[in-house]
N, C-alpha and C positions, 0 to 999 in steps of 0.2 A: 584427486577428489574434487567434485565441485557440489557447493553447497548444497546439502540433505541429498547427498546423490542416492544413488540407485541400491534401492534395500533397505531405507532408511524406511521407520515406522512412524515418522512424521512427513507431514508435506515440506518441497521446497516454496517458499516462500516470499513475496516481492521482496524488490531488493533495493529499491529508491523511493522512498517519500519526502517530495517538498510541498510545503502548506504554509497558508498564512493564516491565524487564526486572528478573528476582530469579535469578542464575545458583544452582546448588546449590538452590533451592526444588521443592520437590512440582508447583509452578506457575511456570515459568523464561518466561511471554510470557504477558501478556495487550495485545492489541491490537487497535484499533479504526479502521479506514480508509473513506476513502471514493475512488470512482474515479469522475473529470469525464472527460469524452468527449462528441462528437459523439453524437448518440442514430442519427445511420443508419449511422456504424461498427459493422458486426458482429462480433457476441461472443456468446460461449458461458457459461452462468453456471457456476460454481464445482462440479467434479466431480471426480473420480479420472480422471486420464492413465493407462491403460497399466494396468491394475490387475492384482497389489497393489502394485508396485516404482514405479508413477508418482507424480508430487507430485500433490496435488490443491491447484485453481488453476481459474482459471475460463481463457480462449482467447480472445485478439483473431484474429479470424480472417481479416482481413486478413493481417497481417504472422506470424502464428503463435504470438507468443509471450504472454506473462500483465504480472497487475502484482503478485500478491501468489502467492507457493509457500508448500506446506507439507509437507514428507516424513513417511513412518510413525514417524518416528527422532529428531522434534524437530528437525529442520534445518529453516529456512525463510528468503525472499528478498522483496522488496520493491523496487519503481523508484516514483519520481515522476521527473516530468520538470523540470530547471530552467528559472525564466522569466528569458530573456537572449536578448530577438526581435534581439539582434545578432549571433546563433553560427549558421551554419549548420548544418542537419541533417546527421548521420551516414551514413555509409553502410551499417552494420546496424541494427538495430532493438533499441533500449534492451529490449524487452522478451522478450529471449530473455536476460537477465543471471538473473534467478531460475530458470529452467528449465535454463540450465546450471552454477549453483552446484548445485543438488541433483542434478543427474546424477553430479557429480562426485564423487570420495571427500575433495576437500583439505579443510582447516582454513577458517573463514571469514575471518583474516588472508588467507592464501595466497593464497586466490580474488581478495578487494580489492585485495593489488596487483600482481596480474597484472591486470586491468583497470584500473587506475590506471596501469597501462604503456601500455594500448592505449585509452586513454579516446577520444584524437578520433574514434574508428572509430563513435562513441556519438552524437555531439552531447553539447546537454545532459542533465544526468541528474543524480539522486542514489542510491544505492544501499546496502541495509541488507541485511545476509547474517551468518546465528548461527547458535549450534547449541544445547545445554542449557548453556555453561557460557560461551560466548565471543560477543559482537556487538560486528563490524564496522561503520564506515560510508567510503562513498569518494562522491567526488561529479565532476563536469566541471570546479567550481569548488571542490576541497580537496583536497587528501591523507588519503589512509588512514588513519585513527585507529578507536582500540578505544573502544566505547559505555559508560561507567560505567554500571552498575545504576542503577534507578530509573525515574521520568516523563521521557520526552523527548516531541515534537513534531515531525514533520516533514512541511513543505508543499513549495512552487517555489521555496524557498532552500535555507541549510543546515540541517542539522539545529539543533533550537532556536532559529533565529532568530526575533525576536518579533514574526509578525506575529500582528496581530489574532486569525487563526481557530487558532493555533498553540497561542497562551496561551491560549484559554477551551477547545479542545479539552485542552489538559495539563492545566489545573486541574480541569476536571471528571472527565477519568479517575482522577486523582488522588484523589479522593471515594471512587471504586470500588473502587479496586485494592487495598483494603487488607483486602475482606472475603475469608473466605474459597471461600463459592459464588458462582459466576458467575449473573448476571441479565442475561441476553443483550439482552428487552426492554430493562433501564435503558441498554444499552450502544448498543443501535441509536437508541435517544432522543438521547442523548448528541451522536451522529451527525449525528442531523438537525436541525439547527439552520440556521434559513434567515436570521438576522436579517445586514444587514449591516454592517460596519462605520462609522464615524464618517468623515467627510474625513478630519477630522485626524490617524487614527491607520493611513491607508493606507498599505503600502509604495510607493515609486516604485521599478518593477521596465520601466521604458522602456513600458509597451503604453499609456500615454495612463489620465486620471482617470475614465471610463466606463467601461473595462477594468477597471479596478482595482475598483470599485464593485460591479460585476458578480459580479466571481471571490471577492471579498472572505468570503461568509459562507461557514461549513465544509461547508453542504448549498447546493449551487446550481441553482437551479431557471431551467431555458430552454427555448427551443422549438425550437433546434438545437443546442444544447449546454447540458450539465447534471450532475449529481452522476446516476450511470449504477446504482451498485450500491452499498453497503455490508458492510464485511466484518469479519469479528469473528472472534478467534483465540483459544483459551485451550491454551496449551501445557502438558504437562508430563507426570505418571504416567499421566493420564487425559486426550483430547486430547478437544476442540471446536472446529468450527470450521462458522459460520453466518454467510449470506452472505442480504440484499436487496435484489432488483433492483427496479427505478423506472422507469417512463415520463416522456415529457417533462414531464408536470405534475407530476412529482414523487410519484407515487402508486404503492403498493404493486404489483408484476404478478407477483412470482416471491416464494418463500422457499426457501431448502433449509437443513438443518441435519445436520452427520456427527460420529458421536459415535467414539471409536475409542482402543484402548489404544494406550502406548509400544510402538514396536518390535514388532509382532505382525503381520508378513503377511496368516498364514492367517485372521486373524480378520477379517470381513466387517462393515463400516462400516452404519452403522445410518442411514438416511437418511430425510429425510423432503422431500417436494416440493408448494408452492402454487404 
């Protein structure tokens, strides 16, 4: 089995987010994910919903929804899926949880636990929902809590837990986060890191030490499932946000990059496409 495989009536869902949140800063997110998936699950890479009022977010289009949002307003939402092949699947699709935080006008507490009420409707899941000054995290397996500023990590646990690709993704954001222009290149490097973990330092998350082995390094390279896209966030006065899609071999096939001020509609995102 690999995460929300095939049959499942939820989407699979990314599976690395590291971020630095600085609430009150010029720059309140910078964040760096990557999204595992089946490679013949169709998806759509990272655009403007609905423009100018939609998030921009890339589309499972199976199921409808995203894994990573981002509003013109500094709001934005994030799912990974939790690994617990003992929890049956939901009956909605974890990945309309970003698409309807940012539809919505509430607070990112409010949101979390209003789905922290209806979590089983979910499966597993973890979920991260902020705005410029406040992040949320709720999960299948925790309760709703506020995200202290700073380097966090989240994979198929909870947030911060240490596995392997969790710690060497946080530490090396950590490197980054502290300048203050963004180098997208060092960030997508960052990303892609294929090496895998040690035995001894694998989670046991029930799917067997093959699984484990497999899922283990932060870039995953397969021939029916693999690290799909990478996506990179820089929030604040001045917004960024550049996303890389991958083939099964792991090789570059797409780039896009949206440059775009705080809160400005009328203003037309500047984009670029490989």
């Amino acid at each position: 089995m690999i995460e929300g495989g095939r049959g499942s009536n939820t989407m699979p869902l990314m599976c690395l987010i590291a971020f630095d949140f600085r609430p009150g800063n010029r720059r309140h997110l910078l964040l760096a994910a990557n999204r595992d998936e089946f490679h013949d699950r169709p998806a759509r890479p990272m655009a403007w919903w609905d423009w100018p009022d939609g998030p921009l977010a890339g589309r499972d289009e199976r199921a409808g929804g995203t894994w990573v949002a981002v509003a013109r307003d500094g709001r934005w939402a994030a799912v990974t899926n939790f690994r617990d092949p003992g929890v049956e699947a939901g009956t909605r699709s974890r990945g309309e949880l970003p698409v309807r935080f940012l539809e919505g006008a509430g607070a990112p507490e409010a949101f979390v636990r209003e789905i922290d009420a209806r979590r089983a409707e979910y499966g597993p899941f973890n979920l991260l929902a902020g705005d410029r000054e406040t992040l949320w995290f709720c999960s299948s397996h925790a309760r709703p809590a506020a995200v202290s500023p700073g380097v966090h990590a989240l994979s198929n646990g909870l947030l911060d837990e240490p596995w392997p690709k969790t710690r060497r993704a946080a530490i090396a954001l950590r490197g980054l986060a502290s300048t203050a222009s963004i180098d997208t290149d060092r960030l997508f490097e960052l990303m892609n890191d294929r090496e895998g973990a040690p035995d001894a330092d694998l989670p046991d998350t029930g799917v067997g030490a093959d699984l484990e082995r497999f899922l283990s390094p932060p870039f995953i390279v397969g021939e029916r499932y693999g690290t799909r896209c990478t996506t990179i966030l820089s929030l604040g006065v001045q917004n960024q946000a550049a996303e890389r899609v991958f083939d099964s071999s792991g090789r570059i096939v797409g780039e896009m990059d949206y440059r775009y001020p705080l809160s400005s509609p009328s203003s037309a995102a500047s984009d670029s496409v490989s």
